[in-house]
C-alpha positions in Angstrom: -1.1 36.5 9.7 -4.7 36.4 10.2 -7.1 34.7 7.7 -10.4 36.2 6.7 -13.5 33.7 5.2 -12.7 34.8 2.1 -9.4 32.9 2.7 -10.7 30.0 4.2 -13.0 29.9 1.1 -10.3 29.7 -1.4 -8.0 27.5 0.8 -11.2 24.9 0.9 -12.0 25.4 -2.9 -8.6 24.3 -3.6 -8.3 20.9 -1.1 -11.8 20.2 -3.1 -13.5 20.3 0.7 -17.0 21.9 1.1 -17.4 24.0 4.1 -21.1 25.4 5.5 -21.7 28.4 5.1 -22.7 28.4 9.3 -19.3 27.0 10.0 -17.0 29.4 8.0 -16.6 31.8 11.3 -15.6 28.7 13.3 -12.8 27.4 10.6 -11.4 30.8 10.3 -11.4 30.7 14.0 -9.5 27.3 13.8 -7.1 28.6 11.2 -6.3 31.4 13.3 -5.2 29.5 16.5 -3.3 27.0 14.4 -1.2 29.8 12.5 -0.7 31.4 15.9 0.3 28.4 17.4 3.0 27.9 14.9 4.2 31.7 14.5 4.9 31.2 18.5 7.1 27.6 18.0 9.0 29.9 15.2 9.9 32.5 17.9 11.5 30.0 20.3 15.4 29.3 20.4 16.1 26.2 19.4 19.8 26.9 18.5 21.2 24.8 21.6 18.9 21.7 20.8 20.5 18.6 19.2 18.4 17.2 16.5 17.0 13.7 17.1 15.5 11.4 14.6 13.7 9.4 17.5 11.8 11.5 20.6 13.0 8.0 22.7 16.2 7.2 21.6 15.3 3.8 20.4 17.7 1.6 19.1 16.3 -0.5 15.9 16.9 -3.9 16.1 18.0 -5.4 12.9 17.6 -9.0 11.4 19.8 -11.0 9.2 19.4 -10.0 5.6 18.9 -13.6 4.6 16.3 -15.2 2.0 14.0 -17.2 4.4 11.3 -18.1 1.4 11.8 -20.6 -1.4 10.9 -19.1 -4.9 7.9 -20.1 -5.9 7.2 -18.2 -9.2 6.2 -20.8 -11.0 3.7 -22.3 -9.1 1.8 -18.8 -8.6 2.5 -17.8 -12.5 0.6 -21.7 -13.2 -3.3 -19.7 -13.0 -2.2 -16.8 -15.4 -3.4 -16.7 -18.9 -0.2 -15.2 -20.5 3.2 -15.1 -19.1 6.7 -14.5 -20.8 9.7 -14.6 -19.2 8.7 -14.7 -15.8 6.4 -11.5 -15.9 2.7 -11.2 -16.3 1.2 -10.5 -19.9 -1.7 -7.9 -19.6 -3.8 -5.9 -22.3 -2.4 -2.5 -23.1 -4.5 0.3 -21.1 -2.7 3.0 -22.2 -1.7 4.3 -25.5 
């Protein structure tokens, strides 16, 4: 698929990015390569190739799921003007 400027005009338009006139031809360029780029990964044979989630096979190390903070609640609700039942009391923004 090859893009023409009118392309890259719309495709820019539409991610609300303005392009210079003078660097339109170089963009489309750009595009070009990119989309050619990915057209040839789509042609290779990947059938045979085990998905990995991880390109190094890294183990994640894991923790204890244990609380390791006291609650302190209170003491940070104690500078709010208006609190009920624990939450935060806050004008009405939205109708």
């Amino acid at each position: 698929m090859a893009f023409d400027q009118t392309e890259v005009k719309k495709i820019a338009h539409l991610a609300r990015l303005a392009i210079a006139e003078e660097d339109l031809e170089a963009y489309t360029r750009n595009m070009d390569s990119i989309l050619g780029m990915v057209n040839q990964l789509q042609e290779v044979d990947t059938r045979q190739v085990q998905p990995m989630a991880h390109p190094l096979d890294a183990i994640q190390r894991l923790r204890k799921d244990i609380v390791t903070e006291k609650n302190q609640r209170d003491m940070l609700q104690s500078n709010a003007p208006a609190i009920e039942n624990g939450l935060y009391l806050v004008p009405k923004v939205i109708e």
